[in-house]
DSSP file (Angstrom, degrees, kcal/mol; ACC not computed):
  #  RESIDUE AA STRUCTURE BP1 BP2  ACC     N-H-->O    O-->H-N    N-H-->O    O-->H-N    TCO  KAPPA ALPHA  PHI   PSI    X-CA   Y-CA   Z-CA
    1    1 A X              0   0    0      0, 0.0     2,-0.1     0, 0.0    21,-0.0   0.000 360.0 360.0 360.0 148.5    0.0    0.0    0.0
    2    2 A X        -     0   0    0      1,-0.0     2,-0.8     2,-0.0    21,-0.2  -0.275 360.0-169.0 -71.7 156.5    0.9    3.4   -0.6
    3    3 A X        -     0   0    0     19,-0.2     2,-0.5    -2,-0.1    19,-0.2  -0.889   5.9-164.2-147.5 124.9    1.8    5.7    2.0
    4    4 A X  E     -A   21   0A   0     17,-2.8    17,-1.0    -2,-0.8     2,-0.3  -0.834  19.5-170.2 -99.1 134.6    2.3    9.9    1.3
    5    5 A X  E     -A   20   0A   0     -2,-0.5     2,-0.4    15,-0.2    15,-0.2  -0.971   3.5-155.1-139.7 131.5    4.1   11.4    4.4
    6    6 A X  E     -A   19   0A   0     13,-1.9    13,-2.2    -2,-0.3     2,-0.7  -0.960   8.3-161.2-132.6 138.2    4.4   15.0    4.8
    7    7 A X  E     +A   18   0A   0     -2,-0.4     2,-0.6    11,-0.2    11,-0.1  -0.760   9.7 176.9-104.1  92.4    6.8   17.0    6.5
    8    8 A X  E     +A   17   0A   0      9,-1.1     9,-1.4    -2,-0.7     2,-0.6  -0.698   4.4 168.6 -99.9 116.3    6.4   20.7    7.7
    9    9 A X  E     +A   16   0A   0     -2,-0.6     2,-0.6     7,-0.2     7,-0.2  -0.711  10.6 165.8-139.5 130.5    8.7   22.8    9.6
   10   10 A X  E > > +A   15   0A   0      5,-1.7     5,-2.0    -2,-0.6     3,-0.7  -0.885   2.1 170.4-127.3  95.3    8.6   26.1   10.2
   11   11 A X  G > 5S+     0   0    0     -2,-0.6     3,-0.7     1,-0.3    -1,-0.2   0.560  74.8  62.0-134.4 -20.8   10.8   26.9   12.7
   12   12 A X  G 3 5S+     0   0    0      1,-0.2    -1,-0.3     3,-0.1    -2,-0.1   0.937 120.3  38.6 -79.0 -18.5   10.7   31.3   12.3
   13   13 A X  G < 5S-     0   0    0     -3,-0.7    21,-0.3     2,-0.1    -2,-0.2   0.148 113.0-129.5-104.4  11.4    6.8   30.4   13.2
   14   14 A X  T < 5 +     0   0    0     -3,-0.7    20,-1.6     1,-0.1     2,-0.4   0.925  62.6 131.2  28.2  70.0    7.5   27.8   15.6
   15   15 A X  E   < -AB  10  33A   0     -5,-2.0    -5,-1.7    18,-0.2     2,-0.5  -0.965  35.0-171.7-140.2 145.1    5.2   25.4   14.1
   16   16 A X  E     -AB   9  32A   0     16,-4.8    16,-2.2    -2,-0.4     2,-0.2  -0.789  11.6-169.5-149.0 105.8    5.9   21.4   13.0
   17   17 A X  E     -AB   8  31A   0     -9,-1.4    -9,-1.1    -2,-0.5     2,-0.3  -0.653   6.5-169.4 -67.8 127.5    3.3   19.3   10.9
   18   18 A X  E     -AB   7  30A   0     12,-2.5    12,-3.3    -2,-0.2     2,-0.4  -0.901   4.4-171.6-143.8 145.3    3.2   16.0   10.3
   19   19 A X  E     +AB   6  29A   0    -13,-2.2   -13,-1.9    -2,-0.3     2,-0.5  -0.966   7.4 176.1-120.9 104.0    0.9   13.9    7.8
   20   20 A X  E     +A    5   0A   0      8,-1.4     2,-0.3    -2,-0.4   -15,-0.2  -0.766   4.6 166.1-102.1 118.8    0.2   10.6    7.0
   21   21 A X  E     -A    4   0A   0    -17,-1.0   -17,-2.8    -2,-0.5     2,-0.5  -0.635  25.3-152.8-117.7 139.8   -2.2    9.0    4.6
   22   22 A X  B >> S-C   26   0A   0      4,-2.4     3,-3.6    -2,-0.3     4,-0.6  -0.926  84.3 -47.6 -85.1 115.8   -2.6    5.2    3.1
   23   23 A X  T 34 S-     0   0    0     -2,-0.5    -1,-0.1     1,-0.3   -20,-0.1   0.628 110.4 -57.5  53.5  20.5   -4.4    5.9   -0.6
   24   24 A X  T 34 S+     0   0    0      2,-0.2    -1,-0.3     1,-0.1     3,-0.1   0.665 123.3 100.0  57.3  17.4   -6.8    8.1    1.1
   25   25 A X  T <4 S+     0   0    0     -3,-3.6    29,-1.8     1,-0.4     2,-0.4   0.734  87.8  15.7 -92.3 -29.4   -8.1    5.7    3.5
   26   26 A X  E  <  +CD  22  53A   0     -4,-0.6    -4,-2.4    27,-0.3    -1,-0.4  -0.887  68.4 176.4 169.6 126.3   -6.6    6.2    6.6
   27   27 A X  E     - D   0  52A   0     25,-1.3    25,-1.1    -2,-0.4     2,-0.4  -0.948  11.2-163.9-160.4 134.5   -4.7    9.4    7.1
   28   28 A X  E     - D   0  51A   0     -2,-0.3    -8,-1.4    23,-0.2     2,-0.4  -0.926   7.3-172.2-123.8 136.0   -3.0   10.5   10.6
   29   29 A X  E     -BD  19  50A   0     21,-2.4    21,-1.5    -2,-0.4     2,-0.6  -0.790   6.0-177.8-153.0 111.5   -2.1   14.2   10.9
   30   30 A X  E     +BD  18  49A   0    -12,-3.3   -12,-2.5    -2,-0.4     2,-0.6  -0.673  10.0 180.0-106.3 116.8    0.0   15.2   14.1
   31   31 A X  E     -BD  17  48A   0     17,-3.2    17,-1.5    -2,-0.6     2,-0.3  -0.911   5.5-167.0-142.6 133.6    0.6   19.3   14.0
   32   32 A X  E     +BD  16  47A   0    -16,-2.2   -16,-4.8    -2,-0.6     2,-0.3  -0.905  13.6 155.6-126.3 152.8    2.8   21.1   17.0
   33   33 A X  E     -BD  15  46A   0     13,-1.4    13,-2.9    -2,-0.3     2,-0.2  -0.985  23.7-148.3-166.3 153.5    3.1   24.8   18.0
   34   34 A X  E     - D   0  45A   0    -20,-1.6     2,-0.3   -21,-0.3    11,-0.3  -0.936   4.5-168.8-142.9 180.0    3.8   26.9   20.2
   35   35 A X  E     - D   0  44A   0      9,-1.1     9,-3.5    -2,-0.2     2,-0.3  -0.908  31.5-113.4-153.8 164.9    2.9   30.8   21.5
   36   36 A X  E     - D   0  43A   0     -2,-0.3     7,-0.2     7,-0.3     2,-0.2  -0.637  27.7-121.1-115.3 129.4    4.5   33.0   24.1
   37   37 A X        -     0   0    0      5,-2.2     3,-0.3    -2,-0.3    92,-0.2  -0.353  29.0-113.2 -70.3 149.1    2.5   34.1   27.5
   38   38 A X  S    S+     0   0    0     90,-5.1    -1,-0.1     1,-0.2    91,-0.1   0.933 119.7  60.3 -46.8 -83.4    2.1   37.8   28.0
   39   39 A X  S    S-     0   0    0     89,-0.2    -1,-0.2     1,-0.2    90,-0.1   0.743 100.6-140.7 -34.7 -23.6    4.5   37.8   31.1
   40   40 A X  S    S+     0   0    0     -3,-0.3    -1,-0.2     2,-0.3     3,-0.1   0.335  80.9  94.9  91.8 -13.1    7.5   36.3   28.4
   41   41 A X  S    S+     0   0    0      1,-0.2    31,-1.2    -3,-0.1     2,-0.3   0.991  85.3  46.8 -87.3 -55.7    8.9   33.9   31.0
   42   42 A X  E     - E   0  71A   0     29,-0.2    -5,-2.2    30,-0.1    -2,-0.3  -0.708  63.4-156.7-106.0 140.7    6.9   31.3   29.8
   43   43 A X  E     -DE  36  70A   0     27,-2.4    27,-3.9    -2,-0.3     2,-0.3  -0.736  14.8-143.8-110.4 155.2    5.7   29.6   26.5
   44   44 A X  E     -DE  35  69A   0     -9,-3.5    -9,-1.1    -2,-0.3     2,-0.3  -0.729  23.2-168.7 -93.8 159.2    2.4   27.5   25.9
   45   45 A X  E     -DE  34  68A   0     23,-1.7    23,-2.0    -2,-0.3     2,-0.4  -0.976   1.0-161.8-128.7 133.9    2.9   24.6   23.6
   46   46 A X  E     -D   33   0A   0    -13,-2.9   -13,-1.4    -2,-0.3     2,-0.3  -0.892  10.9-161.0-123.5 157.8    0.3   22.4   21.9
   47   47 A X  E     -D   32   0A   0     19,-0.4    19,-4.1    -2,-0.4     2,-0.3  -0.973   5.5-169.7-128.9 141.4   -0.1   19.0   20.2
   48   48 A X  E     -DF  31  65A   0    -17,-1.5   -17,-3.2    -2,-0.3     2,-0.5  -0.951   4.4-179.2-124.8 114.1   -2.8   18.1   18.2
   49   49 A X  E     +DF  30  64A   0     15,-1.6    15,-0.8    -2,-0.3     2,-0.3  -0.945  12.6 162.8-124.1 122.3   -3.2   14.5   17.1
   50   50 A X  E     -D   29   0A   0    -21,-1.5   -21,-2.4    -2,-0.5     2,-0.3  -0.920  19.0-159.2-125.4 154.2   -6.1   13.6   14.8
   51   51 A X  E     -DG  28  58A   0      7,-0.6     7,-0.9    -2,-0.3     2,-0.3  -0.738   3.7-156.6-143.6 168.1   -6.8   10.6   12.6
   52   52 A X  E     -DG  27  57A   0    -25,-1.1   -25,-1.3    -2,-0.3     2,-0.3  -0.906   8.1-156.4-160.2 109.5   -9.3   10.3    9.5
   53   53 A X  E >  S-DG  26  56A   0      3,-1.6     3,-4.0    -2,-0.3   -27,-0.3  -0.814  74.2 -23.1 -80.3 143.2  -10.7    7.0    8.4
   54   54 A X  T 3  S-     0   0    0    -29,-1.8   -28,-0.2    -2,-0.3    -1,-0.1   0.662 131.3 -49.3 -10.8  63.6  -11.9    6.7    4.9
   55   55 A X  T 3  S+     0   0    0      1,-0.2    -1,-0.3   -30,-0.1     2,-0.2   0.082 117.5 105.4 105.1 -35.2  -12.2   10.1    5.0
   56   56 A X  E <  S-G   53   0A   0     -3,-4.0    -3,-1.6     1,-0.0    -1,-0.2  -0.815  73.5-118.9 -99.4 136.6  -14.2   10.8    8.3
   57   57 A X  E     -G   52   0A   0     -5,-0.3    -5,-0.2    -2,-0.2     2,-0.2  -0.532  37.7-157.8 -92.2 157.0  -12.4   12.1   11.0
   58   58 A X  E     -G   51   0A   0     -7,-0.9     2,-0.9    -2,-0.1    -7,-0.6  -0.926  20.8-114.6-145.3 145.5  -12.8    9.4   13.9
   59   59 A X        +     0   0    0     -2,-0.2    -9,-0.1    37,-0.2     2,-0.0  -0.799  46.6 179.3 -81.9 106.0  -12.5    9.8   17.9
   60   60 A X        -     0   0    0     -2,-0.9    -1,-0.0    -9,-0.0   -10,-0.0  -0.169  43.4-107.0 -66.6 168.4   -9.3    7.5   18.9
   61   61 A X  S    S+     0   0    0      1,-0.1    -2,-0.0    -2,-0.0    -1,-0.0   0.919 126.7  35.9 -60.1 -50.6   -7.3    6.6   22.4
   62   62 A X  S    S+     0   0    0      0, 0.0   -13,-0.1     0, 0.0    -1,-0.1   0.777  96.5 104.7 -74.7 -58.2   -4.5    8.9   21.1
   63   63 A X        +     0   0    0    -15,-0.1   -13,-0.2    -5,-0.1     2,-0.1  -0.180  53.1  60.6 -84.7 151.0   -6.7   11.9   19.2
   64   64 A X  E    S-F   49   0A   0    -15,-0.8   -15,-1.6    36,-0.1     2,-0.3  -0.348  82.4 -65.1 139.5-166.5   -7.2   15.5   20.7
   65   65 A X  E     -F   48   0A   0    -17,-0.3     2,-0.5    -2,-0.1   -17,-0.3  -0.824  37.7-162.4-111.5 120.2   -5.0   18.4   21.8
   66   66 A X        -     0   0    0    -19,-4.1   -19,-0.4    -2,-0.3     2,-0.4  -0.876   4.7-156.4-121.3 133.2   -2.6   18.5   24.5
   67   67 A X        +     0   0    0     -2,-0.5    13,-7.6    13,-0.3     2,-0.7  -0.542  10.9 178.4-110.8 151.0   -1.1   21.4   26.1
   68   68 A X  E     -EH  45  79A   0    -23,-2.0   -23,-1.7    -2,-0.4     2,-0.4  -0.878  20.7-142.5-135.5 135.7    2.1   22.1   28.1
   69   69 A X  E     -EH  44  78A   0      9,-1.9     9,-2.2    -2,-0.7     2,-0.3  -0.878  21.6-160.7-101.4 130.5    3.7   25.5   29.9
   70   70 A X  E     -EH  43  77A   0    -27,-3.9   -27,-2.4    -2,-0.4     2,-1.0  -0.872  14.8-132.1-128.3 155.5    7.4   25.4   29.4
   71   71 A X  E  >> -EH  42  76A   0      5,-3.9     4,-2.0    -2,-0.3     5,-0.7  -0.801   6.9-153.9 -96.4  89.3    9.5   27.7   32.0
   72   72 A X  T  45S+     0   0    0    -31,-1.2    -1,-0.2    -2,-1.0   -30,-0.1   0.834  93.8  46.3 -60.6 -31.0   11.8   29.4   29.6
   73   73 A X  T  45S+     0   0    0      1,-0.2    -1,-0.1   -32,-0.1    -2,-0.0   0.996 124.9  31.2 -69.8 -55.2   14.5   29.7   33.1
   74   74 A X  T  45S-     0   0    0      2,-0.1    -1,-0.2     1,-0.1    -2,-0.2   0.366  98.2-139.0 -47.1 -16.3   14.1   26.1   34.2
   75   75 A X  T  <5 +     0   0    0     -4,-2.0     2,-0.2     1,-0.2    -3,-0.1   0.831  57.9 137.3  27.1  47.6   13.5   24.6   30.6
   76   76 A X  E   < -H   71   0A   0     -5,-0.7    -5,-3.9     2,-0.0     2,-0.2  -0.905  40.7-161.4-115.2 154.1   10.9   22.4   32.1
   77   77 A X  E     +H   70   0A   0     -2,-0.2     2,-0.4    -7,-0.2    -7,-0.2  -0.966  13.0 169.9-115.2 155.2    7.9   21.8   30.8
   78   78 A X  E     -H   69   0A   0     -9,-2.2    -9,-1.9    -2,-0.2     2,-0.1  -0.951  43.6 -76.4-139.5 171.7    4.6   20.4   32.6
   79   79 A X  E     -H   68   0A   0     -2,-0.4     2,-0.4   -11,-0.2   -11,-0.2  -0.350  33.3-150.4 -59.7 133.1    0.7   20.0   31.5
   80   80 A X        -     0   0    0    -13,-7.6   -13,-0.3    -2,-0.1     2,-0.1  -0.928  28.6-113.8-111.4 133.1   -1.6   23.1   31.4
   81   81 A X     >  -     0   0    0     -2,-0.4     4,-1.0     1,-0.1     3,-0.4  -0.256  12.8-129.3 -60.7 147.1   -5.3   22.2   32.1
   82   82 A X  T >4>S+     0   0    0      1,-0.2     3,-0.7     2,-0.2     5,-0.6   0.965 118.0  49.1-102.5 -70.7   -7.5   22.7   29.3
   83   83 A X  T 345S+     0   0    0      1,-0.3    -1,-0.2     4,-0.2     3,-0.2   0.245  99.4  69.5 -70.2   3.4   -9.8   24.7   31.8
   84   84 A X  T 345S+     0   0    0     -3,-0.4     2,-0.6    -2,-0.2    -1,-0.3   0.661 110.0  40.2 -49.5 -75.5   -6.3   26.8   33.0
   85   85 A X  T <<5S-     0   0    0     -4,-1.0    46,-0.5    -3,-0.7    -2,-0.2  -0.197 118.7-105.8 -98.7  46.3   -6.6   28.2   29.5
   86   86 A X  T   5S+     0   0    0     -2,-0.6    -3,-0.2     1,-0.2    -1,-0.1   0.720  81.2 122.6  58.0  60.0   -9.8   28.8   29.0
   87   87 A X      < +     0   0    0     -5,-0.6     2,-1.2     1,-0.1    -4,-0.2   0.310  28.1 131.4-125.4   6.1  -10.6   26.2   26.8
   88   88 A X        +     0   0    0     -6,-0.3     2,-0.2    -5,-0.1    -2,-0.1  -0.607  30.9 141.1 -81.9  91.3  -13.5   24.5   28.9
   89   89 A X        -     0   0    0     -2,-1.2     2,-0.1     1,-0.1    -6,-0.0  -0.666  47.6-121.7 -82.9 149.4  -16.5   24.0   26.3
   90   90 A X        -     0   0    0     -2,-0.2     2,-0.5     3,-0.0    -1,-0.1  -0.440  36.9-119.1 -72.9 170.8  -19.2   21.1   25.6
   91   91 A X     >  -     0   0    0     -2,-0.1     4,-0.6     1,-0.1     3,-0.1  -0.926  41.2 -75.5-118.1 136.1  -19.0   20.0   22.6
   92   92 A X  T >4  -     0   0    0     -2,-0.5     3,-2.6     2,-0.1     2,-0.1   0.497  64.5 -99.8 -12.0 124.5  -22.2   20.4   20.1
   93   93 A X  T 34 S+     0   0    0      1,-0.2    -1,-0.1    -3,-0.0    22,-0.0  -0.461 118.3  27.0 -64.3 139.6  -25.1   17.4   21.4
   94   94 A X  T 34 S+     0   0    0      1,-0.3    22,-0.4    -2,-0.1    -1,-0.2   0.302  82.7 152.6  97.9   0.9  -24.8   14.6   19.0
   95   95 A X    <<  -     0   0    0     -3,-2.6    -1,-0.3    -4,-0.6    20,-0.2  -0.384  18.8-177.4 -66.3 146.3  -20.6   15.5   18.2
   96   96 A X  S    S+     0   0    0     18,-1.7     2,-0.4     1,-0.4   -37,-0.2   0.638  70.3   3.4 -99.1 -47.9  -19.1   11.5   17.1
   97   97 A X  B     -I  114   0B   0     17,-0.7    17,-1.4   -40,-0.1    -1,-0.4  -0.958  62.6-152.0-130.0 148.6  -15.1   13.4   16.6
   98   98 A X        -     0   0    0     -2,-0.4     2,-0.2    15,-0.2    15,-0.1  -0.881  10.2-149.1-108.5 142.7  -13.6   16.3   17.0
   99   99 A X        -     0   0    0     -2,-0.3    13,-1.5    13,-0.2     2,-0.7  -0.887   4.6-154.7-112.6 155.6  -10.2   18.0   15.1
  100  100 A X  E     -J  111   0B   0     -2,-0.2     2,-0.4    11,-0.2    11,-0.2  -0.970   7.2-167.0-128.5 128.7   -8.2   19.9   16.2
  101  101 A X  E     -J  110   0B   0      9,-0.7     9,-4.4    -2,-0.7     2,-0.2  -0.996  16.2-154.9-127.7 120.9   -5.9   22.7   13.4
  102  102 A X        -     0   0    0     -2,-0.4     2,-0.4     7,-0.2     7,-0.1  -0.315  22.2-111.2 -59.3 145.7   -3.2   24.2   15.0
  103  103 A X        -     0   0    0     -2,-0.2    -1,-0.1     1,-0.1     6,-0.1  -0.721  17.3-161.7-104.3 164.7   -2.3   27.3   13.4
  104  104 A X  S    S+     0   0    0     -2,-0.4     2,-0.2   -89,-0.1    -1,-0.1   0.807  92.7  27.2-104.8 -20.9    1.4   27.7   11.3
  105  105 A X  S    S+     0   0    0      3,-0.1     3,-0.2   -91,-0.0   -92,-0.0  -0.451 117.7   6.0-123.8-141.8    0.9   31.8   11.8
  106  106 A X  S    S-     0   0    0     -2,-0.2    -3,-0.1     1,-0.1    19,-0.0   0.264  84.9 -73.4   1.1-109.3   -0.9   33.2   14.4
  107  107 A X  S    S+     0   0    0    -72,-0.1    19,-1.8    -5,-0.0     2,-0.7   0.371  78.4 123.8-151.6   9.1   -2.7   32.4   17.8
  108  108 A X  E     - K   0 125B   0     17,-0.2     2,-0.5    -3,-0.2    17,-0.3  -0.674  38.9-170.6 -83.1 106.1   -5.7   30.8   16.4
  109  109 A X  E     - K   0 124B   0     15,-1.8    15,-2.4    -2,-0.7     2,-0.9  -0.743   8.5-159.9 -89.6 133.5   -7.0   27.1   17.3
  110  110 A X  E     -JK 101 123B   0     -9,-4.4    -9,-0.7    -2,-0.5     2,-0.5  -0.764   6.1-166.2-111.4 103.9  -10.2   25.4   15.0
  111  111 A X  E     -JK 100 122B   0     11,-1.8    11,-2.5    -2,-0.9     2,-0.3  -0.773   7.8-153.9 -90.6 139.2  -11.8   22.8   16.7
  112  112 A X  E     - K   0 121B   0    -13,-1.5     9,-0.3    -2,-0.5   -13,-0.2  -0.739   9.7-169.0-100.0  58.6  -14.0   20.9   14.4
  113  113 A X  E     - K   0 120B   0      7,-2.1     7,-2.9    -2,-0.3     2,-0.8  -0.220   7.7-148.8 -96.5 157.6  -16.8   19.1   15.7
  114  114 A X  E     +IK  97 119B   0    -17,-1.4   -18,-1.7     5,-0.2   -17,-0.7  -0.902  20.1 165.7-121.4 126.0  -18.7   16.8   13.8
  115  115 A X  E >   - K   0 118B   0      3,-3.0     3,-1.7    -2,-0.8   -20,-0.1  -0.690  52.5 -84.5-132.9 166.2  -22.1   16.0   14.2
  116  116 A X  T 3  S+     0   0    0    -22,-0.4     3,-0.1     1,-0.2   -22,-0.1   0.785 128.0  38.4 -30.3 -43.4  -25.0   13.9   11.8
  117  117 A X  T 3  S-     0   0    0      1,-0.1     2,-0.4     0, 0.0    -1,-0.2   0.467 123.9 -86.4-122.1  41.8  -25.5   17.1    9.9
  118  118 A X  E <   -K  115   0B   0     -3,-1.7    -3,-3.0     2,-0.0     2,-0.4  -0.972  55.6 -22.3 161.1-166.6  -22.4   18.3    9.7
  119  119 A X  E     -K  114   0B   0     -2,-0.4     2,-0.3    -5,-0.3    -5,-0.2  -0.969  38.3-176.2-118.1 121.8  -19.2   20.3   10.8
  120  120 A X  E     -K  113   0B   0     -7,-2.9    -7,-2.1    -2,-0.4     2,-0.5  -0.928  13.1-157.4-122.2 129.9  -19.5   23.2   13.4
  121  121 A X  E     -K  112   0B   0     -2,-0.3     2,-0.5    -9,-0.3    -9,-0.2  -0.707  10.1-169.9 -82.4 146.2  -16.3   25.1   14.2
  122  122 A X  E     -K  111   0B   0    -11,-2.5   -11,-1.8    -2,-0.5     2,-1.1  -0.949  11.1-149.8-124.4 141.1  -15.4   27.1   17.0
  123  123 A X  E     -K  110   0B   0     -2,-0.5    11,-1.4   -13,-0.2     2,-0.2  -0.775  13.1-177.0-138.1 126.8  -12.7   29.1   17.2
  124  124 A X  E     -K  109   0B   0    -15,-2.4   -15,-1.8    -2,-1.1     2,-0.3  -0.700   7.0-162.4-114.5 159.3  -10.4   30.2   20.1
  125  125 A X  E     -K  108   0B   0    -17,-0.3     7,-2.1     7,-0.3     2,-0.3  -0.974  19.1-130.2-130.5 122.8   -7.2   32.8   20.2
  126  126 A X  B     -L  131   0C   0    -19,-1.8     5,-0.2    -2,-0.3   -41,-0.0  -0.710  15.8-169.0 -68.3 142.9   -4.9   33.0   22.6
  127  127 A X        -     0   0    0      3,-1.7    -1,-0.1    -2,-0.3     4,-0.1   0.146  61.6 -83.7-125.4   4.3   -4.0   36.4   24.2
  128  128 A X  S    S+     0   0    0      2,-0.1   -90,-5.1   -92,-0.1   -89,-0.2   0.084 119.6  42.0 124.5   5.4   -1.1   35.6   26.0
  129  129 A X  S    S-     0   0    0      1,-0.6     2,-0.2   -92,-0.2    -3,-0.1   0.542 117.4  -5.1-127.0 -42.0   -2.8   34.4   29.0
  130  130 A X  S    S-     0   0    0     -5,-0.1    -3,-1.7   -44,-0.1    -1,-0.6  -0.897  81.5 -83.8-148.5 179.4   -5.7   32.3   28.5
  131  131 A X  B     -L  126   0C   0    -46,-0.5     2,-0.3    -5,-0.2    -5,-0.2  -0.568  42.8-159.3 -88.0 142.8   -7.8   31.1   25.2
  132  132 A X        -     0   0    0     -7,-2.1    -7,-0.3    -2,-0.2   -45,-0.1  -0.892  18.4-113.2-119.9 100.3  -10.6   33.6   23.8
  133  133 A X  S    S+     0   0    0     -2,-0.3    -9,-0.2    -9,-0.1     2,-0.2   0.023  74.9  54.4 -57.9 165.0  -13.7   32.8   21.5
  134  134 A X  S    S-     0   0    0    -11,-1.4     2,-0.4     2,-0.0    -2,-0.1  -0.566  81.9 -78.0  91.4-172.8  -13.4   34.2   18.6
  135  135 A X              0   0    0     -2,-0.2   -10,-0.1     1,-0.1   -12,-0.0  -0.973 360.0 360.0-123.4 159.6  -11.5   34.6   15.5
  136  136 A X              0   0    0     -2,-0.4    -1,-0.1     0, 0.0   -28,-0.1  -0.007 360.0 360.0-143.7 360.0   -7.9   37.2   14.7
């Protein structure tokens, strides 16, 4: 079977993609980033891992977004609570998966939910402290 792999990294926008699809059945698509807190001492970082079965994005063990605050003096990082950053939402009754696109310029995340008659997006920004609805 065939396999397409793609590799992005964009390292003045501190963003790193990665994509991988069988033939357009099966497609895994892993995308990392990061954005700077207001105070400057610290940066948020996220990872996104999402998966697409013939086509349809599907909920896994592995899929969603996780995020970590790394201590630019200590150059540790540890897990930032979804609800830390202002990220605590339902998601739309009836959603089967959610996706998650990182952004490669700016501060934007599009979570994707997917429901019977459809896609709704929502779209959050970070502001250097916590995530904001809307879009910039």
């Amino acid at each position: 079977m065939k396999r397409n792999i793609l590799l992005i990294v964009d390292t003045q926008n501190g963003y790193v993609g990665f994509e991988e699809s069988e033939m357009g059945e099966n497609r895994m698509v892993i995308e990392c980033c990061y954005w700077n807190y207001a105070d400057r001492k610290h940066k948020l970082v996220a990872v996104s891992n999402d998966y697409y079965q013939n086509g349809q994005a599907i909920a896994g063990q592995y899929t969603g977004v996780t995020f970590y605050k790394y201590d630019n003096t200590t150059r540790k990082m540890r897990v930032a609570s979804a609800v830390d950053l202002g990220l605590e939402f339902d998601a739309p009754p009836g959603t089967f998966a959610t996706t998650h696109s990182l952004p490669r310029r700016g501060k934007t995340i599009v979570y994707t939910f997917y429901v019977p008659a459809g896609k709704i997006e929502k779209r959050m920004t970070w502001n250097g402290n916590e995530f904001i609805a809307g879009s910039k």
